[in-house]
Biotite code that builds the C-alpha atoms (Angstrom):
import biotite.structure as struc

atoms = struc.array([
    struc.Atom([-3.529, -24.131, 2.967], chain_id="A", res_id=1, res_name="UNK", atom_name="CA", element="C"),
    struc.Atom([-4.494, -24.098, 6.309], chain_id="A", res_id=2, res_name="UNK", atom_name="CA", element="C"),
    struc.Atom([-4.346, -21.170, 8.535], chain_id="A", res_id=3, res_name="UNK", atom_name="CA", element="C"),
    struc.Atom([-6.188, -20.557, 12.113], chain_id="A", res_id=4, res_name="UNK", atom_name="CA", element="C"),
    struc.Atom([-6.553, -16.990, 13.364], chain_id="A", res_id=5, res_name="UNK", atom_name="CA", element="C"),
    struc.Atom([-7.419, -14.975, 16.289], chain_id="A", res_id=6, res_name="UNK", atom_name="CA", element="C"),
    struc.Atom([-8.441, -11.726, 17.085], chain_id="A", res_id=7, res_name="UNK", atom_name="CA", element="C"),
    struc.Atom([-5.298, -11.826, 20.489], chain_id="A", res_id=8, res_name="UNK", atom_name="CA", element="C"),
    struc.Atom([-3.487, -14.430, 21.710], chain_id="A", res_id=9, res_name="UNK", atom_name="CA", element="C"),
    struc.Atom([-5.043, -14.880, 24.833], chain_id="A", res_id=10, res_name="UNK", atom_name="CA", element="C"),
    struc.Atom([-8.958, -14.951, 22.852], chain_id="A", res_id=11, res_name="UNK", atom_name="CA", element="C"),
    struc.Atom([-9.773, -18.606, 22.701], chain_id="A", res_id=12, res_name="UNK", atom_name="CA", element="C"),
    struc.Atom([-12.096, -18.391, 19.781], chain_id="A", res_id=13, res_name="UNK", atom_name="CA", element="C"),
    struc.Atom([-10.164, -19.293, 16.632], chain_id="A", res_id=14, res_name="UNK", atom_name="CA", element="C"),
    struc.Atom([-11.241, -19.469, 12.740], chain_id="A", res_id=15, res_name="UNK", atom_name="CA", element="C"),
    struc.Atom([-10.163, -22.377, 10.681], chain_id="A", res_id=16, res_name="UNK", atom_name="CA", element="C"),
    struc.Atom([-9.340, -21.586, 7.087], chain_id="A", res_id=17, res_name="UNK", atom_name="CA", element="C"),
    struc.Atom([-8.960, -24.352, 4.341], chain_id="A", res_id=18, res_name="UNK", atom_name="CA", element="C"),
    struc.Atom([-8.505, -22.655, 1.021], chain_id="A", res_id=19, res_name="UNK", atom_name="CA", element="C"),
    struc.Atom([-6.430, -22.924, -2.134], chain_id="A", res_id=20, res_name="UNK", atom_name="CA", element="C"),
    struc.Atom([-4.995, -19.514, -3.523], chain_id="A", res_id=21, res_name="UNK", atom_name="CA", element="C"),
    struc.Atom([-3.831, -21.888, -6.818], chain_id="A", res_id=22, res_name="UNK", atom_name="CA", element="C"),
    struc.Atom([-0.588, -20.053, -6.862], chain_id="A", res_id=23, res_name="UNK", atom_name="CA", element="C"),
    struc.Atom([1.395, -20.731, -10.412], chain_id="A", res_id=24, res_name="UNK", atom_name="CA", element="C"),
    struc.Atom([4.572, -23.075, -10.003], chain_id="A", res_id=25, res_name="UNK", atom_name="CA", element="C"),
    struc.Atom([7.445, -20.687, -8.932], chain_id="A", res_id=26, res_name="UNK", atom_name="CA", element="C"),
    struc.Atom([5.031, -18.568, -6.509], chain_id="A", res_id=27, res_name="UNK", atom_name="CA", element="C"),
    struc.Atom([5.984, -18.941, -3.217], chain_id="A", res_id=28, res_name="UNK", atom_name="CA", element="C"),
    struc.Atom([3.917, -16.808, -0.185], chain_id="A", res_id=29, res_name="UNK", atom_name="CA", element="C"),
    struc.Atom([6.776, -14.765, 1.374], chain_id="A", res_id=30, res_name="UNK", atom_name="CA", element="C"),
    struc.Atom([4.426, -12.851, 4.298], chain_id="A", res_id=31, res_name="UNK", atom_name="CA", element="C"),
    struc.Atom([1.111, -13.832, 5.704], chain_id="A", res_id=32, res_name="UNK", atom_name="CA", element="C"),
    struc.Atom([-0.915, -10.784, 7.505], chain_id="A", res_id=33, res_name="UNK", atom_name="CA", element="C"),
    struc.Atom([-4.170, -10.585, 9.125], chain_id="A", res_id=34, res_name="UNK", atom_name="CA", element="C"),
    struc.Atom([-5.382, -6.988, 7.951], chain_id="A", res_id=35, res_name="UNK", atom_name="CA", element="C"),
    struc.Atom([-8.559, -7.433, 10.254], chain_id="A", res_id=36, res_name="UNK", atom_name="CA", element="C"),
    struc.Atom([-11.044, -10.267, 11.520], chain_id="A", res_id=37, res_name="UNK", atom_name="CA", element="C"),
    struc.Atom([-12.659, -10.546, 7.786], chain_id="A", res_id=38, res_name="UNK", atom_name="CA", element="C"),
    struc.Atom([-9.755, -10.360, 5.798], chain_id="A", res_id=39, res_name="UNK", atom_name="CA", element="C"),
    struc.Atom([-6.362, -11.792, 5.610], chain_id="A", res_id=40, res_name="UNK", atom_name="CA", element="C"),
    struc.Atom([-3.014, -10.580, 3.112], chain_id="A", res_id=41, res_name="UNK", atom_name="CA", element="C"),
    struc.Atom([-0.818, -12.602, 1.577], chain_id="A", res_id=42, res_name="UNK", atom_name="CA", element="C"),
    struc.Atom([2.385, -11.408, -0.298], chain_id="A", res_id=43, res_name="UNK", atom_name="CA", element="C"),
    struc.Atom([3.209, -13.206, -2.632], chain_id="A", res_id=44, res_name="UNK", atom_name="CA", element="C"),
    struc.Atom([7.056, -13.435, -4.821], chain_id="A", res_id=45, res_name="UNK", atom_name="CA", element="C"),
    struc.Atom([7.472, -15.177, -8.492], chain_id="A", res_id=46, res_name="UNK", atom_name="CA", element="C"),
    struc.Atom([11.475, -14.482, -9.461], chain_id="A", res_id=47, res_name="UNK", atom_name="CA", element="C"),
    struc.Atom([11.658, -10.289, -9.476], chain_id="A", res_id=48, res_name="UNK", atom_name="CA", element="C"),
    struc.Atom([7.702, -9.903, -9.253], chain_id="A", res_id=49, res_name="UNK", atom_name="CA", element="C"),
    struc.Atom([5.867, -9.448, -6.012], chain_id="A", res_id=50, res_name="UNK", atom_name="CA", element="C"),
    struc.Atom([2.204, -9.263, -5.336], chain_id="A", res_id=51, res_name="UNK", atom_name="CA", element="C"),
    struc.Atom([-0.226, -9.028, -3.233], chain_id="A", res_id=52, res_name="UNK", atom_name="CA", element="C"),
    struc.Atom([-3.382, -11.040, -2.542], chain_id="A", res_id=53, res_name="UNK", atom_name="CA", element="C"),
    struc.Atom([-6.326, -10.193, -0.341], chain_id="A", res_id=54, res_name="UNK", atom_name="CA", element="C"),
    struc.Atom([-8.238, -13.144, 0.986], chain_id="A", res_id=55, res_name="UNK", atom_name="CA", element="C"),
    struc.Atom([-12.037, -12.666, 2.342], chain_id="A", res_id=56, res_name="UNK", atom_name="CA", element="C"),
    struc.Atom([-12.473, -15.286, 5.045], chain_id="A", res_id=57, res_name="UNK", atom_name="CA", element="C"),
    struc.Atom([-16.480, -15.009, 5.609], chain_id="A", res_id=58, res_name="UNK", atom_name="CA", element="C"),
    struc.Atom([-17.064, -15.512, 1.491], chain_id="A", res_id=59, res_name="UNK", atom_name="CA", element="C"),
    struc.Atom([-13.610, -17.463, 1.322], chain_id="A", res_id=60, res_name="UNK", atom_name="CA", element="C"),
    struc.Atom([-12.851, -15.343, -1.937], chain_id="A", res_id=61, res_name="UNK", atom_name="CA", element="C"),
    struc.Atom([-10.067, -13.435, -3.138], chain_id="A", res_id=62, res_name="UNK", atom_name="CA", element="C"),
    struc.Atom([-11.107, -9.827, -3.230], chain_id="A", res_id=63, res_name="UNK", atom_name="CA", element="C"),
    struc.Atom([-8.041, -8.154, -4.890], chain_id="A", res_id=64, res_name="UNK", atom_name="CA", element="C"),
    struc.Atom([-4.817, -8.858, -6.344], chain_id="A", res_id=65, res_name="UNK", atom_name="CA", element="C"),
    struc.Atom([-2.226, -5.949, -6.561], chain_id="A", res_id=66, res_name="UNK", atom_name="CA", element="C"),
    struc.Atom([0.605, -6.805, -9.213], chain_id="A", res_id=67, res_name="UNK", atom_name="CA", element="C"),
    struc.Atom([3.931, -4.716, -8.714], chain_id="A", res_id=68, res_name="UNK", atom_name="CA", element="C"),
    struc.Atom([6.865, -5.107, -11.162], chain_id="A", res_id=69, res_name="UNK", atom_name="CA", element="C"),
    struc.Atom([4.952, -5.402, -14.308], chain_id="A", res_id=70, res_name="UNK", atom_name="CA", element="C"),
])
């Protein structure tokens, strides 16, 4: 995944992001957000389940994953 963000449109610095969430076959990203400059949100939908990751930029981790539907 690649993904470049910015704090507003018109700042010219930019972040480059190259990470793999490893999402399962059938897991498809339905809504990227940037939650602030450290962290971004991805929600994520498998069938009737949707979920939530949290992405870290600076330690390029996943801090939390938030499983609805169970």
């Amino acid at each position: 995944m690649y993904i470049k963000t910015t704090k507003k449109q018109s700042n010219l610095e930019t972040n480059l992001i190259n990470y793999s969430l490893n999402l399962e076959e059938g897991h498809e990203i339905t809504d990227i957000d940037l939650v602030d400059n450290n962290r971004i949100l991805f929600t994520i939908k498998t069938n009737d389940k949707v979920y939530a990751l949290i992405y870290d930029i600076q330690n390029s981790k996943i801090l939390k994953i938030d499983k609805a539907n169970e």
